[in-house]
C-alpha positions in Angstrom: 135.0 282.1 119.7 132.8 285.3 119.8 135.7 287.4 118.8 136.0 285.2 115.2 132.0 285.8 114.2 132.7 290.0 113.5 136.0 289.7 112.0 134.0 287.2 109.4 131.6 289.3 109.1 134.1 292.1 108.6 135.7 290.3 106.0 133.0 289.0 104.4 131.5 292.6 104.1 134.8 293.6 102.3 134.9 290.9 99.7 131.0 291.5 99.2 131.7 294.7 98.9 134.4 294.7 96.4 133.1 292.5 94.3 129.7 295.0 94.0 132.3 297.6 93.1 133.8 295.0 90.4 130.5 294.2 89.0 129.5 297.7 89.1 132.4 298.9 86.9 132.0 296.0 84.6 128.2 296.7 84.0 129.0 300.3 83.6 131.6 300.1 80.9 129.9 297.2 78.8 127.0 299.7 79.4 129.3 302.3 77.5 130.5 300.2 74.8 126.9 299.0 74.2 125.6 303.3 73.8 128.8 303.9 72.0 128.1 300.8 69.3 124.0 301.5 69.1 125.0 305.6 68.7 127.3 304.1 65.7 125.4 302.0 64.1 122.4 304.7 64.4 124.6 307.3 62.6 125.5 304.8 59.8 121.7 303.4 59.2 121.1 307.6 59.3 123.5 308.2 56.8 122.6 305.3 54.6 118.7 306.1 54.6 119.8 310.0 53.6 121.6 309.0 50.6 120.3 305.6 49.5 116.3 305.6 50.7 114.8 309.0 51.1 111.4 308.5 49.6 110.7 312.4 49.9 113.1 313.5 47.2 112.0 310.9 44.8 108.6 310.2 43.9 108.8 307.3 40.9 105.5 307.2 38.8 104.8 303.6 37.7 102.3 304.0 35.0 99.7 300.7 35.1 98.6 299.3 32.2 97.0 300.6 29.2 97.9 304.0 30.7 98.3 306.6 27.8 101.5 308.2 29.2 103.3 305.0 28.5 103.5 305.1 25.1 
C-alpha cells in the first residue's frame, strides 16, 4: 500500500496542475477580450466627444433676461 500514496499524489499533482494551466489560459484570454472591448469602446466614446461634445470649440452665450443684446 505505500507504493499507491506517490503515484496519487503524482497524479493528483498532474490534474492540479493542468487544470491551473486551463484556468490560466482562460483568465488570460477573457482578460484580452475584456482590454480589447474597453480599448474599443474608449476609442468610440473619444471619437464621439471630438465631434459631438467639445465644449472648447464652442462657447454658446445665453443672454439672461432683460439683457440688451437680445433684442
Amino acid at each position: 500500500m505505500a507504493t499507491l500514496k506517490p503515484k496519487k499524489n503524482k497524479i493528483e499533482d498532474t490534474v492540479v496542475g493542468a487544470y491551473q494551466k486551463i484556468e490560466d489560459t482562460v483568465v488570460g484570454t477573457y482578460q484580452k477580450i475584456e482590454d480589447a472591448v474597453v480599448g474599443t469602446y474608449q476609442k468610440i466614446e473619444d471619437k464621439f466627444v471630438e465631434k459631438f461634445l467639445d465644449v472648447e470649440e464652442e462657447i454658446i452665450e445665453i443672454p439672461e433676461e432683460g439683457d440688451e443684446t437680445d433684442k
